[in-house]
LOLUMTI-189233 format. One record per residue (C-alpha): x, y, z negated; residue number from 0; residue in three letters. Coordinates in nm, 3 decimals, padded with zeros to 5 digits. Layout:
% residues N
(pt (X; Y; Z); NUM; Ala)
...
//
This chain:
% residues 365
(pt (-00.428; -05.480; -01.218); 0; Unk)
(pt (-00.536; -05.092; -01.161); 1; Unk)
(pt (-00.356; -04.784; -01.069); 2; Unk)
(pt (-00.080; -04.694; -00.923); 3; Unk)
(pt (00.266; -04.896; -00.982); 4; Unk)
(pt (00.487; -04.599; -00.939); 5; Unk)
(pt (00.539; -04.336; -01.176); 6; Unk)
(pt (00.627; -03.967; -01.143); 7; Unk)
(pt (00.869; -03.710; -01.362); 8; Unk)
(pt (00.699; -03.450; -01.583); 9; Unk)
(pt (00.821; -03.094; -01.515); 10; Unk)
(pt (00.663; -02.888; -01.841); 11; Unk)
(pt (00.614; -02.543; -01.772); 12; Unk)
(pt (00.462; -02.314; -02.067); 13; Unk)
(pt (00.212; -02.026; -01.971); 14; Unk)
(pt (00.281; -01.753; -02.236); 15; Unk)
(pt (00.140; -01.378; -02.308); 16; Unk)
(pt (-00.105; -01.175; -02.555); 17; Unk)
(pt (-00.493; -01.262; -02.572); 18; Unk)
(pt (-00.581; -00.972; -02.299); 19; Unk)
(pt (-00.413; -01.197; -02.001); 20; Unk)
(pt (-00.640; -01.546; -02.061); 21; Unk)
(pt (-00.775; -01.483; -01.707); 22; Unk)
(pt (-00.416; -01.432; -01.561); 23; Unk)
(pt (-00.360; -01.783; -01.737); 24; Unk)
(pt (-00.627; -01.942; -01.626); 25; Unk)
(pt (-00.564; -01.887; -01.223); 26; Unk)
(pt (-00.202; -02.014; -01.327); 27; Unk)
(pt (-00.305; -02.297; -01.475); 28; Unk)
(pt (-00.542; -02.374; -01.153); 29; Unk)
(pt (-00.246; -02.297; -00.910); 30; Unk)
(pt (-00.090; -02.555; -01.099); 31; Unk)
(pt (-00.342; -02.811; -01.052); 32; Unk)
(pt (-00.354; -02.720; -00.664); 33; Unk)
(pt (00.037; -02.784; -00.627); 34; Unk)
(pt (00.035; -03.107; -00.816); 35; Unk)
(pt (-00.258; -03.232; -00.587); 36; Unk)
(pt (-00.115; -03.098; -00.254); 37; Unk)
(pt (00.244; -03.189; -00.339); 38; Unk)
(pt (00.338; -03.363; -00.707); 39; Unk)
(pt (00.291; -03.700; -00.565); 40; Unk)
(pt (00.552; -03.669; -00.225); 41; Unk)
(pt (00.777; -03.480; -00.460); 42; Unk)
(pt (00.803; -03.747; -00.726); 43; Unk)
(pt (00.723; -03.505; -01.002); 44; Unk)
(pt (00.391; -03.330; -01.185); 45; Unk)
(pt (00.382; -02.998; -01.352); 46; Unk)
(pt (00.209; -03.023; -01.650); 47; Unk)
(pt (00.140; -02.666; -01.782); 48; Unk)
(pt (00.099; -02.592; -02.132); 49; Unk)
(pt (00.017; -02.340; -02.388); 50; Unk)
(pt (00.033; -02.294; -02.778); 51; Unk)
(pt (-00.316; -02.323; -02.842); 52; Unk)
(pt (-00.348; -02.681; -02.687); 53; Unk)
(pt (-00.039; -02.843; -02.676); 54; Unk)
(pt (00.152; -02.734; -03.045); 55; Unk)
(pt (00.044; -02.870; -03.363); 56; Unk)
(pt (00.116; -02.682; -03.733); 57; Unk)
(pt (00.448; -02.813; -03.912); 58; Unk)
(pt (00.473; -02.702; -04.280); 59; Unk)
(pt (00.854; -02.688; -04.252); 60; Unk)
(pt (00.858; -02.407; -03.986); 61; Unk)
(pt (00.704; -02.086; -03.923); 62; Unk)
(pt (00.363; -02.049; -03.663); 63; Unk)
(pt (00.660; -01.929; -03.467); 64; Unk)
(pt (00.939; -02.190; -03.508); 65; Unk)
(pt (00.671; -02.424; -03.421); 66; Unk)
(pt (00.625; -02.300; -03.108); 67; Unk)
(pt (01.017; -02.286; -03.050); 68; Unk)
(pt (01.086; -02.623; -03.100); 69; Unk)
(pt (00.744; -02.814; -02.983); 70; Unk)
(pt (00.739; -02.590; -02.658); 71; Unk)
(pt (01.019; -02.350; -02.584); 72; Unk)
(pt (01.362; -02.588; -02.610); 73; Unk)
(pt (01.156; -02.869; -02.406); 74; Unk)
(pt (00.982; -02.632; -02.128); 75; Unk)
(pt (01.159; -02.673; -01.748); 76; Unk)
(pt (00.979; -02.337; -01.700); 77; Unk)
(pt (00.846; -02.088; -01.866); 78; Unk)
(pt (00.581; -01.793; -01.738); 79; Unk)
(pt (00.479; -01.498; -01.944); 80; Unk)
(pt (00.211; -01.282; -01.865); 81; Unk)
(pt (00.134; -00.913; -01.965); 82; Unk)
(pt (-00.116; -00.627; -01.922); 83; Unk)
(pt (-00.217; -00.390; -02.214); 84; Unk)
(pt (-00.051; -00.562; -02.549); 85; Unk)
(pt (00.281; -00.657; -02.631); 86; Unk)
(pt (00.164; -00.914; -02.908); 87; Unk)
(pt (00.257; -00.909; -03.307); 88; Unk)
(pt (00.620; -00.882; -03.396); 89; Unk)
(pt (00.792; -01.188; -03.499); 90; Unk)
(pt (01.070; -01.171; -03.765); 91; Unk)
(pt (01.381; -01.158; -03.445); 92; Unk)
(pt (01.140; -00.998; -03.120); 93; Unk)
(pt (00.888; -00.692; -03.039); 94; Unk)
(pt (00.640; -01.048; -03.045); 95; Unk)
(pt (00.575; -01.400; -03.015); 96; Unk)
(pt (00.621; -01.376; -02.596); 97; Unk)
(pt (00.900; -01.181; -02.634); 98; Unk)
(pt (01.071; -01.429; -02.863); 99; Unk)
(pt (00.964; -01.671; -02.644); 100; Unk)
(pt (01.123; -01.540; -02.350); 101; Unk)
(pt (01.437; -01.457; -02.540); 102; Unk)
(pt (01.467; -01.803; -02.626); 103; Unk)
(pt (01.379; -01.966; -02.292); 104; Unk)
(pt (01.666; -01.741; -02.103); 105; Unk)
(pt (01.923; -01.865; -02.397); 106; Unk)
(pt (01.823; -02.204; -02.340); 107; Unk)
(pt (01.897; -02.156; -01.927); 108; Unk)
(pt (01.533; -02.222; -01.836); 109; Unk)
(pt (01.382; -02.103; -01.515); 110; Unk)
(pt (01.119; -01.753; -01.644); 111; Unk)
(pt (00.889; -01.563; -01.445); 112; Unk)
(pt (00.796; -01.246; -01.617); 113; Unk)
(pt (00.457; -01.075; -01.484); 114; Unk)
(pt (00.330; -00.756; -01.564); 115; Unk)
(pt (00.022; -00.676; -01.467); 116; Unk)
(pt (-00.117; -00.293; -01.341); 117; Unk)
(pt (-00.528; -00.327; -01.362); 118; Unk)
(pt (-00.699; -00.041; -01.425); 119; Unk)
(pt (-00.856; 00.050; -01.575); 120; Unk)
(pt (-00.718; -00.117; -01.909); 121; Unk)
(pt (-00.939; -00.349; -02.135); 122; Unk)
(pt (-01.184; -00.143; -02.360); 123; Unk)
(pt (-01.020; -00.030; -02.704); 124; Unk)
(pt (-00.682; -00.082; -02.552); 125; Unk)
(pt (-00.437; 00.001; -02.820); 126; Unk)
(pt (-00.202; 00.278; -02.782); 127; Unk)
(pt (00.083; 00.161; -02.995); 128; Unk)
(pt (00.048; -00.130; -02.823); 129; Unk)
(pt (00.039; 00.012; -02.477); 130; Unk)
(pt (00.379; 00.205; -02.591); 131; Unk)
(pt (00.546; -00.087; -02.711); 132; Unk)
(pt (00.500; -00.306; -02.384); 133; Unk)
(pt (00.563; 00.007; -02.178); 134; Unk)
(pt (00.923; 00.065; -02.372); 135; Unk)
(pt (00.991; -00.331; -02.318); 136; Unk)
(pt (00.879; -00.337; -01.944); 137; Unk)
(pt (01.169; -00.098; -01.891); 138; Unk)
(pt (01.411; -00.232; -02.100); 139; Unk)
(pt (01.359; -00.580; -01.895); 140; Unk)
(pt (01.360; -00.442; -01.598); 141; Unk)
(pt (01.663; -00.288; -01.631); 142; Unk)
(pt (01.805; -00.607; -01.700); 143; Unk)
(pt (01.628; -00.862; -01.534); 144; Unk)
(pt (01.375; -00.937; -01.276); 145; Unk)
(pt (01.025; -00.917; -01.312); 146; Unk)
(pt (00.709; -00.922; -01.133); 147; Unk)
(pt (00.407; -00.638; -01.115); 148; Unk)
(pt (00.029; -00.722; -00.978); 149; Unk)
(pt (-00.240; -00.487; -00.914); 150; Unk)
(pt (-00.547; -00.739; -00.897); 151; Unk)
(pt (-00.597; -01.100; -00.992); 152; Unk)
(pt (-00.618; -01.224; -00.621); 153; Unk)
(pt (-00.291; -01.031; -00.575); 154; Unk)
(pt (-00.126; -01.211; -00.879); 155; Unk)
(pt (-00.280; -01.585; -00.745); 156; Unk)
(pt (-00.126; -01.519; -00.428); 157; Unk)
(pt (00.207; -01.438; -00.565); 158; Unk)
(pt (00.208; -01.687; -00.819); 159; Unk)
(pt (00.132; -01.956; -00.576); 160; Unk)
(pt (00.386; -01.846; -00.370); 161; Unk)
(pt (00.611; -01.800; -00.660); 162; Unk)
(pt (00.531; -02.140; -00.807); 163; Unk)
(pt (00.636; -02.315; -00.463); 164; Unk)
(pt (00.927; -02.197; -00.408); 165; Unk)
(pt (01.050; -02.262; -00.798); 166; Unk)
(pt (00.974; -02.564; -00.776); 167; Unk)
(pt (01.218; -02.630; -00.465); 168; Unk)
(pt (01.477; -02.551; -00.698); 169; Unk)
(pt (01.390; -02.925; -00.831); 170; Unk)
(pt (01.538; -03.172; -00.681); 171; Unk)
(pt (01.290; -03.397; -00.488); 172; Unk)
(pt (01.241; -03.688; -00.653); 173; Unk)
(pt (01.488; -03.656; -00.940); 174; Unk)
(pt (01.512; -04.000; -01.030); 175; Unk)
(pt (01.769; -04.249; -00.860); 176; Unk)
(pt (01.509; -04.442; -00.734); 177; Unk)
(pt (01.522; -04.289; -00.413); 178; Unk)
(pt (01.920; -04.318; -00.360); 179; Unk)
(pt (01.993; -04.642; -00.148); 180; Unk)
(pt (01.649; -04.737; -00.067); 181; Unk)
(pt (01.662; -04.963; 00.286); 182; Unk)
(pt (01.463; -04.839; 00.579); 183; Unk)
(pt (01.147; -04.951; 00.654); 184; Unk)
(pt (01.106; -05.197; 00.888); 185; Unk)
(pt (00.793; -05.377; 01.051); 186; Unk)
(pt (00.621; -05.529; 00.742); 187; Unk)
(pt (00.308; -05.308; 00.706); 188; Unk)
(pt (00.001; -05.456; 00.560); 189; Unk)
(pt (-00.298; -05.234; 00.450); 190; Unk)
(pt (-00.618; -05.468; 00.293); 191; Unk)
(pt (-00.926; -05.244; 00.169); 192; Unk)
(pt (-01.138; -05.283; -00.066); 193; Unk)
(pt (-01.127; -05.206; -00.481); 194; Unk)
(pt (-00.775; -05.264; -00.595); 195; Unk)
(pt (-00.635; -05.206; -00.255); 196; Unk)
(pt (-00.255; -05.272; -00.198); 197; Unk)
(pt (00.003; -05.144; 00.023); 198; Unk)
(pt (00.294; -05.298; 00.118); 199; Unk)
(pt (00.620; -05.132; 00.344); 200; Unk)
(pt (00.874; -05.240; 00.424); 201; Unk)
(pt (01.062; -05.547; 00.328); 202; Unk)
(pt (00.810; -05.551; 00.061); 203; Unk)
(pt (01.030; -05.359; -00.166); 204; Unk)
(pt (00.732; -05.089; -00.250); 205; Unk)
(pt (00.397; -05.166; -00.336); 206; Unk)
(pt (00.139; -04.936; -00.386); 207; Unk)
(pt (-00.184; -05.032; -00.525); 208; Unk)
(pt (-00.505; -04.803; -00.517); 209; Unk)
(pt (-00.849; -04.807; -00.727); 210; Unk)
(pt (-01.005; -04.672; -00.398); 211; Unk)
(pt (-00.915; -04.715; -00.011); 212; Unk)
(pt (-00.632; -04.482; 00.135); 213; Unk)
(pt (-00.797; -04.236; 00.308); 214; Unk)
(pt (-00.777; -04.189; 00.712); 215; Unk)
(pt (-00.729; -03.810; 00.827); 216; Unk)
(pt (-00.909; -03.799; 01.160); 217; Unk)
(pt (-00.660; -03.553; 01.363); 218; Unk)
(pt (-00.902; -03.299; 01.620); 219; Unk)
(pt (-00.684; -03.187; 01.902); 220; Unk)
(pt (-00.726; -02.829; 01.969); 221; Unk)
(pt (-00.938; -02.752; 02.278); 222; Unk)
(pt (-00.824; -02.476; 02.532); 223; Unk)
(pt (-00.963; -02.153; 02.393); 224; Unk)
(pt (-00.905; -02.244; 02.047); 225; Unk)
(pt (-00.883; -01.996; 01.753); 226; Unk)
(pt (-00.491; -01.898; 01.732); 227; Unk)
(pt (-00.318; -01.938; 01.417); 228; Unk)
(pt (-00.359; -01.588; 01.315); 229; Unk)
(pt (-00.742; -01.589; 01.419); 230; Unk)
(pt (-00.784; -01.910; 01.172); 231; Unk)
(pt (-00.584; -01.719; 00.882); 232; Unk)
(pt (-00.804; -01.390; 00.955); 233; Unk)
(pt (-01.126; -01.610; 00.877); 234; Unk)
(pt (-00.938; -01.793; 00.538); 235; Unk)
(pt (-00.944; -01.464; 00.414); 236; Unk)
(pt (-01.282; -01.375; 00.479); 237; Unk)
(pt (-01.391; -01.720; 00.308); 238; Unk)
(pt (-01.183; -01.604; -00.008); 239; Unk)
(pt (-01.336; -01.288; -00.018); 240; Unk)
(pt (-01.665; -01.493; -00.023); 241; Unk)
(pt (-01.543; -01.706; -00.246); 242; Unk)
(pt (-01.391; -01.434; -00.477); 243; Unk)
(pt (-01.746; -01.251; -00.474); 244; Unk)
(pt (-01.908; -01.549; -00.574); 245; Unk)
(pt (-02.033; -01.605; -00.957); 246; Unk)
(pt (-02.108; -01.892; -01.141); 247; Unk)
(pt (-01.823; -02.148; -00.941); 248; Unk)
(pt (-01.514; -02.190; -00.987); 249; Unk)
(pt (-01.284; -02.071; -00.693); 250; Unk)
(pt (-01.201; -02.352; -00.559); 251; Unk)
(pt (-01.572; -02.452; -00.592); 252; Unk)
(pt (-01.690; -02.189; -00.408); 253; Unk)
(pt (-01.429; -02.174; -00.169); 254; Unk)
(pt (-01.511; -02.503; -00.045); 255; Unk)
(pt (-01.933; -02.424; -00.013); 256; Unk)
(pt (-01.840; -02.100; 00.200); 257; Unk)
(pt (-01.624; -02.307; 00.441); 258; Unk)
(pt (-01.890; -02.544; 00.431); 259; Unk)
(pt (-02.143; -02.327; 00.520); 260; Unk)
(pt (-01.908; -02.161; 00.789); 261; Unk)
(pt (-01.918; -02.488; 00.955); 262; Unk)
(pt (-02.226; -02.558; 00.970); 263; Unk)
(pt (-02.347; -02.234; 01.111); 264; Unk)
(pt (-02.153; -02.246; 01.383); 265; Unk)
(pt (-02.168; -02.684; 01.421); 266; Unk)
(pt (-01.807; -02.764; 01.427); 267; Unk)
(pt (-01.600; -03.032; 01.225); 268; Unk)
(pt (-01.322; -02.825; 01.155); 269; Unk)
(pt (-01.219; -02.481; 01.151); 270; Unk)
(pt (-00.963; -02.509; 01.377); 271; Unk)
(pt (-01.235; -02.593; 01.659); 272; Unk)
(pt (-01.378; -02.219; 01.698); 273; Unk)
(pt (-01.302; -02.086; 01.997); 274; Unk)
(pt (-01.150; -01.760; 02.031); 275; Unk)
(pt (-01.459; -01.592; 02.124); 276; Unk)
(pt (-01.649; -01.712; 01.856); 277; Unk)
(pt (-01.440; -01.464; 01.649); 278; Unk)
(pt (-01.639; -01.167; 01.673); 279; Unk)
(pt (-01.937; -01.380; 01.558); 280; Unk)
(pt (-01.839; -01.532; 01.234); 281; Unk)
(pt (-01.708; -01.156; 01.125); 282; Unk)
(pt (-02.041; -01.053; 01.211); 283; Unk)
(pt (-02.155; -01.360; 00.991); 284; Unk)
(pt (-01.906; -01.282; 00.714); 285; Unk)
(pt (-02.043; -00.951; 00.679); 286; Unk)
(pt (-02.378; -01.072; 00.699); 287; Unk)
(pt (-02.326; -01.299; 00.399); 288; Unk)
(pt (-02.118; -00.987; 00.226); 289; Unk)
(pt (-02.406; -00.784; 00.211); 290; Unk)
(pt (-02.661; -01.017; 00.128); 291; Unk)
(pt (-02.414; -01.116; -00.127); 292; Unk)
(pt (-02.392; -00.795; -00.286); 293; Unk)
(pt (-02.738; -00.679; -00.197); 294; Unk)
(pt (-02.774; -00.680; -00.589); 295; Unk)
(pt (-02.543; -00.468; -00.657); 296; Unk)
(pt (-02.721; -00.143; -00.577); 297; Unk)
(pt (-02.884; -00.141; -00.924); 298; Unk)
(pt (-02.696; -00.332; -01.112); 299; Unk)
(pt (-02.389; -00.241; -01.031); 300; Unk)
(pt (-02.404; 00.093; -00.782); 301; Unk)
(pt (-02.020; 00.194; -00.760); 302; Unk)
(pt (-01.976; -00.157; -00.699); 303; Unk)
(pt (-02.205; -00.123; -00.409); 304; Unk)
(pt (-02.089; 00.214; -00.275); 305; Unk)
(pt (-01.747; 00.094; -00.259); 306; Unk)
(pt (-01.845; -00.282; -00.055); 307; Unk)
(pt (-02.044; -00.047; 00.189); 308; Unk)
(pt (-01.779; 00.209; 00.251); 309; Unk)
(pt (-01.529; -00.063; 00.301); 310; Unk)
(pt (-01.739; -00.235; 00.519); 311; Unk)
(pt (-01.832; 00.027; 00.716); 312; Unk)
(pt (-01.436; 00.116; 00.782); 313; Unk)
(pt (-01.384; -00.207; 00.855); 314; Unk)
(pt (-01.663; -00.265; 01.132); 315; Unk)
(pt (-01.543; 00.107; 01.260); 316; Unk)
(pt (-01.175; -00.027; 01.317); 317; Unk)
(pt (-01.265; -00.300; 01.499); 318; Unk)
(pt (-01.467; -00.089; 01.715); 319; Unk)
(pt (-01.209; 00.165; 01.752); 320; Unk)
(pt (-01.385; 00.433; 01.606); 321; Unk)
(pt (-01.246; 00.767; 01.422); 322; Unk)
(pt (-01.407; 00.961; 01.132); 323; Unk)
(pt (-01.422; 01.270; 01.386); 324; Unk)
(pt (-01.604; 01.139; 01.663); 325; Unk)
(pt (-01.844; 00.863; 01.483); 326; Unk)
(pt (-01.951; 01.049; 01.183); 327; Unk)
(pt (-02.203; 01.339; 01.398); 328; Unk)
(pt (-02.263; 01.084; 01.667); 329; Unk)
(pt (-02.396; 00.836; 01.351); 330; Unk)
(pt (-02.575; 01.162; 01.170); 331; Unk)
(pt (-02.747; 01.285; 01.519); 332; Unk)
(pt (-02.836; 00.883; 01.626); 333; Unk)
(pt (-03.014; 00.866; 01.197); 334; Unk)
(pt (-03.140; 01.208; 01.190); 335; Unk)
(pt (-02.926; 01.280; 00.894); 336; Unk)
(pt (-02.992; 01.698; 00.811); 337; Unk)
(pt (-02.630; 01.717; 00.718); 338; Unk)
(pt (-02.397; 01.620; 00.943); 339; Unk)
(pt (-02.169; 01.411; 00.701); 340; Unk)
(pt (-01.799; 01.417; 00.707); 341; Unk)
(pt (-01.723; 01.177; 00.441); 342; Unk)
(pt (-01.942; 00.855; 00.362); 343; Unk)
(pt (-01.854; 00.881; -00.022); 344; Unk)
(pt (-02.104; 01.213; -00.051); 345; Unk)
(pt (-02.375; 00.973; 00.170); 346; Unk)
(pt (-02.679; 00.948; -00.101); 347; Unk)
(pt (-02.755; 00.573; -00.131); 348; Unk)
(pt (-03.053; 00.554; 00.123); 349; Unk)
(pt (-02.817; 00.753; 00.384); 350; Unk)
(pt (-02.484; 00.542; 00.313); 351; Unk)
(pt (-02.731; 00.207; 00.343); 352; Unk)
(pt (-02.889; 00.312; 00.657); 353; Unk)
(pt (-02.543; 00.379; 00.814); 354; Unk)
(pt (-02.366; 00.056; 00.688); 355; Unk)
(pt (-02.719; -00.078; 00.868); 356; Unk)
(pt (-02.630; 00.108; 01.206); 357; Unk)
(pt (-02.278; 00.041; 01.188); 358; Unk)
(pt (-02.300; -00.319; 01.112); 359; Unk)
(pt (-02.546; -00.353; 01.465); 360; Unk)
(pt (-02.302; -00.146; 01.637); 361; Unk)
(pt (-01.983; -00.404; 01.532); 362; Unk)
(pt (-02.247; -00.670; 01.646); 363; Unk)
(pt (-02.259; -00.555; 02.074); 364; Unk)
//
């Protein structure tokens, strides 16, 4: 025997929108994948997300449309459509195929999440009819209905994550009736390891059998001193921007080397056994690995740079507790800058890099 002896329900929930929002699709698609790993198997169901291009096949007897419709739309638990700069191609009953699709979906009484998303600046040759049309729908729907608006692609993971959670509460948790009646468990417990492990509980009315061993979580009390909850959250979001800044990985990938590497520099198991005053270090270390990280950008990408200094530097000088007034002419007297400077965006680059430099060693005492 192999696997596992207990099944779970399929929630289908179709990721819709034009071509422009494939990235938007793909961080749904990977929030998906997160919740099903964190959560599908405790809540008795999976989310299995799908899209036209991948799960539809072409049927003579209907349109590309009313293939769609049937194979997708009337089955979908939820539906999510996505916009930015296009509305899509007009269908012979909607302003396009998402449109219909949403139509339809609300008829049916599914669960939608409309997104609309405010990037600028918009993709290169952007069309303007197109930009009109989505514009004149956007209103129409909100007027109507509620909808969602992003202005980055972190912001729009965050929400959708959120979002995604808290739809999927709305499910019943484990919708089947095999959890109605089911007797306590009582002292049978027998774990063997080993491949093709099983697990009995209880009276021995559920078995679960695994290719691999169960694994153990090792629980690390927290010492006295310990980073507070808000401290440990602070640092999470300096390991996403890491993470976010990183090319070549996937974000999950690279979210899991940077806490790695956080780790090891400063020799602890966890995360959650920092102390409190090791704080001050790993921002020191985060910005470290910021700059280093976008070291490259000063040529290749310089208002990338400028703007990662700047925002660096007003970082470091609000944790210090410094103000423009006061800090600018000491930092232009302690450099020798000519000019006193009274706003770092009219710094040339060797000026704006040697007080990020000064800054950054200031944060540091």
């Amino acid at each position: 025997m192999s696997g596992v002896t207990s099944s779970v329900e399929l929630i289908k929930l179709t990721l819709c929108g034009p071509t422009d929002v494939v990235k938007e699709m793909a961080l749904a698609a990977e929030t998906i994948n997160d919740w099903n790993c964190q959560h599908g198997e405790q809540r008795g169901f999976w989310v299995k997300h799908q899209h036209w291009s991948t799960d539809s096949y072409p049927d003579a007897q209907e349109t590309g449309q009313g293939a769609i419709n049937k194979q997708l739309i009337d089955s979908t638990d939820i539906l999510v459509a996505i916009f930015w700069s296009r509305i899509g191609t007009p269908t012979a009953t909607a302003e396009s195929g998402t449109v219909e699709e949403i139509q339809r979906a609300i008829a049916g009484g599914k669960k939608v999440m409309v997104y609309f998303s405010d990037l600028e600046p918009l993709p290169a040759g952007a069309s303007i009819e197109q930009v009109k049309r989505l514009s004149a729908f956007r209103e129409q729907l909100r007027t109507h209905r509620s909808c969602w608006t992003f202005q980055s692609r972190s912001r729009f993971r965050d929400d959708y994550t959120n979002h995604l959670a808290l739809v999927l509460n709305d499910f019943p948790l484990g919708r089947k009736d095999r959890t109605r009646g089911k007797p306590a468990e009582t002292a049978l417990r027998q774990s063997v390891r080993g491949t093709g492990n099983i697990q009995i509980a209880g009276d021995g009315n559920e078995v679960h059998q695994y290719k691999r061993p169960p694994i153990i979580k090792t629980v690390l009390e927290r010492r006295p001193g310990s980073i507070t909850a808000s401290e440990e959250h602070q640092i999470g979001e300096w390991i996403k921007e890491l993470a976010e800044g990183t090319m070549g990985k996937s974000r999950n990938e690279a979210f899991g080397e940077w806490g790695a590497r956080l780790l090891k520099r400063f020799k602890v198991p966890k995360r959650e056994a920092l102390l409190s005053t090791d704080l001050p270090d790993v921002e020191v270390w985060y910005r470290q690995q910021k700059a280093i990280q976008t070291s490259g950008y000063k040529t290749k990408a310089p208002d990338q740079w400028r703007a990662s200094r700047i925002k660096a530097i007003k970082s470091a000088m609000q944790s210090m507790g410094k103000s423009n007034e006061t800090y600018y002419p000491e930092l232009s007297d302690r450099l020798n800058i000519k000019k006193p400077f009274t706003s770092l965006t009219r710094l040339t680059k060797t000026d704006l890099e040697r007080v990020y430099q000064m800054v950054l060693r200031d944060a540091r005492r």
